[in-house]
N, CA, C and O atoms as a MOPAC input file, in Angstrom:
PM7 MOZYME 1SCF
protein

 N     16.22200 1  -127.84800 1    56.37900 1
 C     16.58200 1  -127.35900 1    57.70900 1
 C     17.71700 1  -128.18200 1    58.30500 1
 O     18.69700 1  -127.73800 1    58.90300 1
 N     17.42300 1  -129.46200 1    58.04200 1
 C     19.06300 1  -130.13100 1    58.76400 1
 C     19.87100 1  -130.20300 1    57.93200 1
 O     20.81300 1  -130.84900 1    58.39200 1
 N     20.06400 1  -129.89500 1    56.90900 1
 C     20.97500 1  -129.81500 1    56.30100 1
 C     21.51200 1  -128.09600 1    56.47000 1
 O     22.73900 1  -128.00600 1    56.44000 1
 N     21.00200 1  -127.17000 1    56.58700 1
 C     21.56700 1  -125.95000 1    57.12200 1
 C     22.21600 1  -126.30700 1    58.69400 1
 O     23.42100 1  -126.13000 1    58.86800 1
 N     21.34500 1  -126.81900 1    59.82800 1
 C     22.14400 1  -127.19800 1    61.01000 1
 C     23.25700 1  -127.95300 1    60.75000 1
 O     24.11300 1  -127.66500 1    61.58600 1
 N     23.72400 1  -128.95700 1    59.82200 1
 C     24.52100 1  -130.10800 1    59.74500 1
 C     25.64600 1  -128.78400 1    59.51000 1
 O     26.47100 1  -128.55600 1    60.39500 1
 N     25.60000 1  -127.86000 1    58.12600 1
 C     26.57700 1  -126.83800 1    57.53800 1
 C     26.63500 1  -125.53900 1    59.43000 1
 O     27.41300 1  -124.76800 1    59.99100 1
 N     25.87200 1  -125.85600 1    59.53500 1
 C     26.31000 1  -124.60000 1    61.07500 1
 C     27.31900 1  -125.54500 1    61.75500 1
 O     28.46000 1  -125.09600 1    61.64500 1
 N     27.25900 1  -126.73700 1    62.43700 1
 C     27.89400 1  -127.53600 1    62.91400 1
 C     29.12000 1  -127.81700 1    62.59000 1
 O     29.96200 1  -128.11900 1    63.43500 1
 N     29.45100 1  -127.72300 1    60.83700 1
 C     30.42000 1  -128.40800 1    60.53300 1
 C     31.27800 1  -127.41800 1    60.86300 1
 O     32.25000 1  -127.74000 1    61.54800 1
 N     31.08600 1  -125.71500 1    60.37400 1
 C     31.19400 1  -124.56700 1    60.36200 1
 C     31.96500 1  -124.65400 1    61.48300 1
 O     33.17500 1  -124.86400 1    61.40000 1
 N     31.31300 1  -124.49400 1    62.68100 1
 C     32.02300 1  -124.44400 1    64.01700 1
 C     32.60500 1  -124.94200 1    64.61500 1
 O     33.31100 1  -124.39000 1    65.45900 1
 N     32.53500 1  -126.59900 1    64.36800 1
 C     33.97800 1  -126.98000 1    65.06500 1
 C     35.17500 1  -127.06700 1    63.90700 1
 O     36.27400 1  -127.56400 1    64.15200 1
 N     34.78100 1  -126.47400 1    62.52100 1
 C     36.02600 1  -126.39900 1    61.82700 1
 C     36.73900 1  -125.27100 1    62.36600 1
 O     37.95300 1  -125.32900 1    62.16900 1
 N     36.31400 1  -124.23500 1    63.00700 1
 C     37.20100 1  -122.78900 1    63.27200 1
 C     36.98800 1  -123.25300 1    64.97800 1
 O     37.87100 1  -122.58100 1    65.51100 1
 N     36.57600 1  -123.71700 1    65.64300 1
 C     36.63300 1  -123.97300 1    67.23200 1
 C     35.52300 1  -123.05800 1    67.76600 1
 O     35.55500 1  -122.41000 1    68.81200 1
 N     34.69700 1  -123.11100 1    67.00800 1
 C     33.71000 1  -121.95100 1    67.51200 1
 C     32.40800 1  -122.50800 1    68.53700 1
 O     31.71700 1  -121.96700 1    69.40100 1
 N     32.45700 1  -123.43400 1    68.13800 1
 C     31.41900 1  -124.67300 1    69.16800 1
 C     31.35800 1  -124.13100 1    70.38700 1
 O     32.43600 1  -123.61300 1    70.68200 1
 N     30.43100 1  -124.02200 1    71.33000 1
 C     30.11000 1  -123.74700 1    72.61300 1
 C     30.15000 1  -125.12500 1    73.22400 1
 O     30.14500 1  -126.16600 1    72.56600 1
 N     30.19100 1  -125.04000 1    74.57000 1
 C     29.93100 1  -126.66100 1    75.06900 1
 C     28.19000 1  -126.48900 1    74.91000 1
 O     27.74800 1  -127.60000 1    74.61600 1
 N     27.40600 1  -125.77100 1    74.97900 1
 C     26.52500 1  -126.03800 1    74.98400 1
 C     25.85300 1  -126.86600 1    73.51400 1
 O     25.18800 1  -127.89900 1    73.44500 1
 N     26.41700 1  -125.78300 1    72.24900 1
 C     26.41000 1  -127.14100 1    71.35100 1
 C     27.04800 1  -128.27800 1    70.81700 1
 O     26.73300 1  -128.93100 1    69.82200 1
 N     28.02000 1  -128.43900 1    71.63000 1
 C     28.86300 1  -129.57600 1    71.25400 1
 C     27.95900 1  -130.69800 1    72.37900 1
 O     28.37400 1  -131.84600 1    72.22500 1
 N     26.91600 1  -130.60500 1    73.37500 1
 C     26.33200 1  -131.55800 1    74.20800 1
 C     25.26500 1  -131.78900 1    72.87200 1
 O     25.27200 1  -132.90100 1    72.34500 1
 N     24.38400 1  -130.76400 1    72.35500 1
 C     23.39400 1  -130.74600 1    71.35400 1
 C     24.24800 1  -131.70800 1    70.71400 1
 O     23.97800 1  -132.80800 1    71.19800 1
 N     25.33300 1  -131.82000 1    69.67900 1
 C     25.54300 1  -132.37100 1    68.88100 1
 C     25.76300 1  -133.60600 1    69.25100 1
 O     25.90500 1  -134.40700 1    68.32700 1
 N     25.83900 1  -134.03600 1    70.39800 1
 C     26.41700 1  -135.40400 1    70.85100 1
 C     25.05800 1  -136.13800 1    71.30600 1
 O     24.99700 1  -137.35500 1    71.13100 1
 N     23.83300 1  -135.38000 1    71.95000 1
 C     22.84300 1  -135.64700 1    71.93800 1
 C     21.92400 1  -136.29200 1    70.86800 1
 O     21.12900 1  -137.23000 1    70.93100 1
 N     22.37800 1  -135.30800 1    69.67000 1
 C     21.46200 1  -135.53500 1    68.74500 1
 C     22.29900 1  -136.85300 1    68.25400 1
 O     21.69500 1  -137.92500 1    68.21600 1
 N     23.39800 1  -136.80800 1    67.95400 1
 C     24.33500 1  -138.28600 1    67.57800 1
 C     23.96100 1  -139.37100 1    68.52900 1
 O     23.96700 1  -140.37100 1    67.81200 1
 N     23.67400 1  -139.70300 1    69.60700 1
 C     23.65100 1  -140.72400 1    70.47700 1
 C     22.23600 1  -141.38300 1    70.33400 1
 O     22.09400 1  -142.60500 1    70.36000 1
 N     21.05500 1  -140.38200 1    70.15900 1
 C     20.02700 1  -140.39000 1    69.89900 1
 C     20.27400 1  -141.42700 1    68.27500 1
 O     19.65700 1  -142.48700 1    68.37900 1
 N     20.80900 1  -141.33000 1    67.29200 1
 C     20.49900 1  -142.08800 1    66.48100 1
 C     21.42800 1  -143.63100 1    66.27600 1
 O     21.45300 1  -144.20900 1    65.18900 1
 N     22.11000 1  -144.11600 1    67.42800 1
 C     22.74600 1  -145.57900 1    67.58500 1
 C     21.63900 1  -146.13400 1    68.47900 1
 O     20.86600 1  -145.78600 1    69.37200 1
 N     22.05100 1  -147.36700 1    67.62200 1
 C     20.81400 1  -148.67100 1    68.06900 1
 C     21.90500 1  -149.65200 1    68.82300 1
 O     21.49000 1  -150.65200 1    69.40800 1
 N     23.43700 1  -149.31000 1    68.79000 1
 C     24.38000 1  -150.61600 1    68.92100 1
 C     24.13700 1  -150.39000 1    70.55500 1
 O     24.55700 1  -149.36000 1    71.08200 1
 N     23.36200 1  -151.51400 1    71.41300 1
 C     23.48800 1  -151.61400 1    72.45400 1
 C     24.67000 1  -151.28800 1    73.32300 1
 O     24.85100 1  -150.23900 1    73.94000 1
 N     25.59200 1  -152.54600 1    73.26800 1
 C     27.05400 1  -152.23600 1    73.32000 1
 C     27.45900 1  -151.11500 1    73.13900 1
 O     28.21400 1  -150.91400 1    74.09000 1
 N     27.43800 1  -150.09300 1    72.41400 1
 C     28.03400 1  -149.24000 1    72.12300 1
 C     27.39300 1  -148.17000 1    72.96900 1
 O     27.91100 1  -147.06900 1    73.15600 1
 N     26.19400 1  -148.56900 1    73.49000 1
 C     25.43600 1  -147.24300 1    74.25600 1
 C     25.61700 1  -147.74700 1    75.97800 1
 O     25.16000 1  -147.18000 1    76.97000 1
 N     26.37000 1  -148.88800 1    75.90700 1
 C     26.27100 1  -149.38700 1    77.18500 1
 C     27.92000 1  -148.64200 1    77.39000 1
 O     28.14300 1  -148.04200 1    78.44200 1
 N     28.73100 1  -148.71300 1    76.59200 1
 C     30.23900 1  -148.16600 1    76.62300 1
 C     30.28200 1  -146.71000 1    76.70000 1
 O     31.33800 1  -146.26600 1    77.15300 1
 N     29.02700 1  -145.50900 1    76.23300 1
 C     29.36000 1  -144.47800 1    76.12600 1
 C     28.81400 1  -144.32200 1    77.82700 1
 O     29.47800 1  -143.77300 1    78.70600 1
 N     27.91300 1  -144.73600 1    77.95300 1
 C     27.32700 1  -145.01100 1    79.45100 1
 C     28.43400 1  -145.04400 1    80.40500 1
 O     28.70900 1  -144.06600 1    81.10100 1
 N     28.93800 1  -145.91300 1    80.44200 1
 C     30.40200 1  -146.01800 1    81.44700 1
 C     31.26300 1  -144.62700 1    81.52500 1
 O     31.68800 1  -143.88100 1    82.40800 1
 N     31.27400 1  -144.69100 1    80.36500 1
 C     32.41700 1  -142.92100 1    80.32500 1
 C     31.02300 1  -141.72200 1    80.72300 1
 O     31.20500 1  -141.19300 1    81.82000 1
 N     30.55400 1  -141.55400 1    80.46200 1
 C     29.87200 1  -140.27800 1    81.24800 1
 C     29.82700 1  -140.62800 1    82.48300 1
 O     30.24700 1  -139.84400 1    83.33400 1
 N     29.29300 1  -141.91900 1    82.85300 1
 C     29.08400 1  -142.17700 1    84.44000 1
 C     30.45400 1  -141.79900 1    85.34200 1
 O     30.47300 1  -141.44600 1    86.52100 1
 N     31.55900 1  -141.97400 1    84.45700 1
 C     32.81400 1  -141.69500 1    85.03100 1
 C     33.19700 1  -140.54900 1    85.75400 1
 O     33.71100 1  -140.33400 1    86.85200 1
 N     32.52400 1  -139.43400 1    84.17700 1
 C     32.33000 1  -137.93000 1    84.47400 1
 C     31.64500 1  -137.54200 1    84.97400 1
 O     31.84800 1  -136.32800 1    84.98400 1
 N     30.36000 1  -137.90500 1    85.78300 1
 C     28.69600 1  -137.36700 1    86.08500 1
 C     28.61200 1  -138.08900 1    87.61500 1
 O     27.69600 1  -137.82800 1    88.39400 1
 N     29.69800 1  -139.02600 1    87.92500 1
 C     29.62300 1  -139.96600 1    89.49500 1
 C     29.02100 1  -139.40800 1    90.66200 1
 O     29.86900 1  -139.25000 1    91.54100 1
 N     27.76700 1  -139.01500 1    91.03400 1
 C     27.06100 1  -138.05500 1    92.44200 1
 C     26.48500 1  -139.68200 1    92.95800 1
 O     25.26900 1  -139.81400 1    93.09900 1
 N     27.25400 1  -140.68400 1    93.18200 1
 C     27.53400 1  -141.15300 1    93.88600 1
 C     27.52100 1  -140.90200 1    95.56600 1
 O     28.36500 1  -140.16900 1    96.08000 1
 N     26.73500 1  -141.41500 1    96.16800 1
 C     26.91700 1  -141.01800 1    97.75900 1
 C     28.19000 1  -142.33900 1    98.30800 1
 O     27.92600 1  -143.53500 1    98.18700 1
 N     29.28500 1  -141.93500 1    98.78600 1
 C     30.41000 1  -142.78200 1    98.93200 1
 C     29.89000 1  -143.42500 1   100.64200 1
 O     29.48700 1  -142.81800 1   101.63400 1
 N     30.08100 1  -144.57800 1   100.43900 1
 C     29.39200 1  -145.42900 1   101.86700 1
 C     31.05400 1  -145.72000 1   102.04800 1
 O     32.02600 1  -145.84300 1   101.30300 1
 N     30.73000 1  -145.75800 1   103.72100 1
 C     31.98700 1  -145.99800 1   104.40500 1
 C     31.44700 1  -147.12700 1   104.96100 1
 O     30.23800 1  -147.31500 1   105.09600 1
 N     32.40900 1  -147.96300 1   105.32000 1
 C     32.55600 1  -149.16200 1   106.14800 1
 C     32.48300 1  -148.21200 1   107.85300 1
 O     32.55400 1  -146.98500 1   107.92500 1
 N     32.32900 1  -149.14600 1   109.06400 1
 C     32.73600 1  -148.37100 1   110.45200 1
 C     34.37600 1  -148.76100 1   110.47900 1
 O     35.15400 1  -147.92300 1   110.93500 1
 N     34.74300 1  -149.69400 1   110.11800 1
 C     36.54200 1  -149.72100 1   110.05000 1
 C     36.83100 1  -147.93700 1   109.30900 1
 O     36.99500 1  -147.05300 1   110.15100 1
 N     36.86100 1  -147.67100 1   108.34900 1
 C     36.84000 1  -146.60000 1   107.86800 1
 C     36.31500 1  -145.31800 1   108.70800 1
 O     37.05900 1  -144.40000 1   109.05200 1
 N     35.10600 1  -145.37500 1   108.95500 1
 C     34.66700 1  -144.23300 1   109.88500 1
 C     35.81100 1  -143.94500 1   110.74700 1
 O     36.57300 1  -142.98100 1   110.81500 1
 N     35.73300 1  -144.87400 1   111.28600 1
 C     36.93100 1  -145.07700 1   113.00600 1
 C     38.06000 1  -144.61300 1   112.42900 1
 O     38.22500 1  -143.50300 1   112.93600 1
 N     38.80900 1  -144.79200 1   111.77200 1
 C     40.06400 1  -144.10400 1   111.62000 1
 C     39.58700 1  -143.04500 1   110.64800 1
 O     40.67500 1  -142.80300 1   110.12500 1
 N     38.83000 1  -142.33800 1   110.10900 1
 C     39.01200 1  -141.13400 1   109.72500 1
 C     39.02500 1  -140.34000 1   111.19900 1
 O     39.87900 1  -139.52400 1   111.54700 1
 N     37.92100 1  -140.75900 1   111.94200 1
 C     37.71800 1  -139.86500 1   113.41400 1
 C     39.07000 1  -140.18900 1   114.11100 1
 O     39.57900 1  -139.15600 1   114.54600 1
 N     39.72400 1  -141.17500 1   114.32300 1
 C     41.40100 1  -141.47200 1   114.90400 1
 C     41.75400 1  -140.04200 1   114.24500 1
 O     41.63600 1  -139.01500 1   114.91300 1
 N     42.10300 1  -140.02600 1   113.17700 1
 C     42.85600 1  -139.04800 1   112.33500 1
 C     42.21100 1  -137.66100 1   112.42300 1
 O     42.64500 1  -136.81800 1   111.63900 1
 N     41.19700 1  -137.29600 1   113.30100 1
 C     41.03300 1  -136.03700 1   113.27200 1
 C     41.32600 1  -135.82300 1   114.85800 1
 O     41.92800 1  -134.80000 1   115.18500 1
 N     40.99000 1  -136.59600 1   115.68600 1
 C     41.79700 1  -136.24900 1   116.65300 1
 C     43.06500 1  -136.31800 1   117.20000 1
 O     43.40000 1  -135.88700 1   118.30300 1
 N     43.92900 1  -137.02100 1   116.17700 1
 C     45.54100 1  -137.05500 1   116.54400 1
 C     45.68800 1  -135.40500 1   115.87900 1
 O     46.55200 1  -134.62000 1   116.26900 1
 N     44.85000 1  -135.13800 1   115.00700 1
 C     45.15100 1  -133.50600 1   113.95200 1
 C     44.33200 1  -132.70300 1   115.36400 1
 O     45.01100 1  -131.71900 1   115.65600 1
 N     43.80600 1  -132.75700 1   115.76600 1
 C     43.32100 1  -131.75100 1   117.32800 1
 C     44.28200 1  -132.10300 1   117.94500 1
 O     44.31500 1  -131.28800 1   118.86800 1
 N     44.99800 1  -132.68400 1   118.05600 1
 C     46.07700 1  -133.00700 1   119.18400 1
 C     46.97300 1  -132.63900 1   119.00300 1
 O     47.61100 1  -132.67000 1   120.05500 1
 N     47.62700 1  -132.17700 1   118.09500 1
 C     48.70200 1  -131.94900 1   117.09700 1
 C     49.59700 1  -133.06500 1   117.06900 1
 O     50.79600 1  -132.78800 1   117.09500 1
 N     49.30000 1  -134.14100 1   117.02500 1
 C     50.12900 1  -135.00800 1   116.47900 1
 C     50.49800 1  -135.42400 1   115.15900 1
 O     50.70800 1  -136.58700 1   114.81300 1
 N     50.55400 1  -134.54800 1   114.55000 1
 C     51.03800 1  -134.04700 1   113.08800 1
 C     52.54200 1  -133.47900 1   112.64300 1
 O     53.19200 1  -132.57700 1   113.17200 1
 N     52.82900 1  -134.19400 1   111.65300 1
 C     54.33200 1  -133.71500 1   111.07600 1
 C     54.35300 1  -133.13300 1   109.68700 1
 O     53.61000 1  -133.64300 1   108.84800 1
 N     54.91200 1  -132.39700 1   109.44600 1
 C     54.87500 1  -131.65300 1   108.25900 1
 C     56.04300 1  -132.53200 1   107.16900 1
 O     57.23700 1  -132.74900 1   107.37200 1
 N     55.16200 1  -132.92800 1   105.94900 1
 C     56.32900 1  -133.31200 1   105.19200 1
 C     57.95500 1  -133.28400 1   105.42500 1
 O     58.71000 1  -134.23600 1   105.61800 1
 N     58.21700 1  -132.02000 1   105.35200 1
 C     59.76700 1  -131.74400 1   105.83400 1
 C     60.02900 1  -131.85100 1   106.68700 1
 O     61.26000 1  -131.87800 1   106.68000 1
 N     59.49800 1  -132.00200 1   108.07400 1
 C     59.64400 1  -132.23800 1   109.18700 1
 C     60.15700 1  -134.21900 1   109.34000 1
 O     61.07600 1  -134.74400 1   109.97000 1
 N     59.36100 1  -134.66400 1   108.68700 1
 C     59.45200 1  -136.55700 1   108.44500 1
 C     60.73400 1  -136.30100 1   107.83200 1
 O     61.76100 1  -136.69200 1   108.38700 1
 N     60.76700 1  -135.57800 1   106.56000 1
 C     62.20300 1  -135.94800 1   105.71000 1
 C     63.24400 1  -135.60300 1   106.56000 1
 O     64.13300 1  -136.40400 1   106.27100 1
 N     63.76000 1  -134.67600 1   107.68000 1
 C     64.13300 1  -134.40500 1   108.55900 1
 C     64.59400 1  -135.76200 1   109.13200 1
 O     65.69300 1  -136.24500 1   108.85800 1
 N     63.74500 1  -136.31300 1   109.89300 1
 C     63.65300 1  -137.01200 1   110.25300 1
 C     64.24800 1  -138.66800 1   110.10200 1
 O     64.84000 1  -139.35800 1   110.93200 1
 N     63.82500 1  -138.97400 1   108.68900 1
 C     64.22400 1  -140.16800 1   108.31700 1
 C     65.90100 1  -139.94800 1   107.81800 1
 O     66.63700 1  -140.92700 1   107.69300 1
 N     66.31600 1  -138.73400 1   107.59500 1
 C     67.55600 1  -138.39700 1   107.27500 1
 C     68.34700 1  -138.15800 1   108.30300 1
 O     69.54900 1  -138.06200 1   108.05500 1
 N     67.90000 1  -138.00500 1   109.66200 1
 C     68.67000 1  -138.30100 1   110.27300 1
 C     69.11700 1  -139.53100 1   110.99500 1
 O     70.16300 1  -139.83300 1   111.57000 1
 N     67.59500 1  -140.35300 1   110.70400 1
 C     68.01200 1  -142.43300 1   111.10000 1
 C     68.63800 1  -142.79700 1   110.36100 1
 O     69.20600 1  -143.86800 1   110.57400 1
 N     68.88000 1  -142.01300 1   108.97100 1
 C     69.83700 1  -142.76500 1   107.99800 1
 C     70.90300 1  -142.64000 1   108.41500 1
 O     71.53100 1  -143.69900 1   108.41500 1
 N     71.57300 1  -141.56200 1   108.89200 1
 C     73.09000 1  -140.97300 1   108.79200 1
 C     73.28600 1  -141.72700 1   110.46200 1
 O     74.40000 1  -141.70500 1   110.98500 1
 N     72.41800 1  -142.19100 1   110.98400 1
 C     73.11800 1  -142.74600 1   112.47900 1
 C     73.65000 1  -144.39200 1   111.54600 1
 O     73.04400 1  -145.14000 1   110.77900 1
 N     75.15000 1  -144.39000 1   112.15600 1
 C     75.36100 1  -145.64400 1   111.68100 1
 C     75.59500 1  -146.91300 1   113.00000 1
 O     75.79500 1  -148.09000 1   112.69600 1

């Protein structure tokens, strides 16, 4: 029997036929058989990279100026990209 799964496997990612669903199976079943600590502590890092549901903590320095920045944007104290380049192009050309 695993030797028919091993020939389905090889089968499919030789022509690209792999689903993600079994290309997780296959990585599952591969991860499942390393003992190298290290090496399971490194694959660890890279998924965590991809998988981060992380709740992001703000500092109150941070809070405070995101809320600054939503009420200068209610206020319209906002410039549009081109509007700045505008802008700085014309402090340049004053001599």
């Amino acid at each position: 029997m695993k030797l028919k799964i091993n020939f389905l496997v090889l089968y499919k990612l030789k022509y690209n036929e792999m689903t993600t669903s079994d290309l997780k199976n296959v990585l599952i079943h591969k991860i499942s058989e390393i003992d190298d600590i290290s090496f399971l502590k490194a694959i660890k890092v890279i998924l965590d990279s991809k998988t981060n549901n992380e709740i992001l903590m703000l500092t109150d320095q941070q809070k405070e100026d995101i809320m600054a920045s939503k009420k200068e944007v209610e206020s319209g104290l906002i410039f549009s990209e081109k509007e700045l380049d505008k802008e700085i192009q014309e402090w340049l050309s004053v001599k």
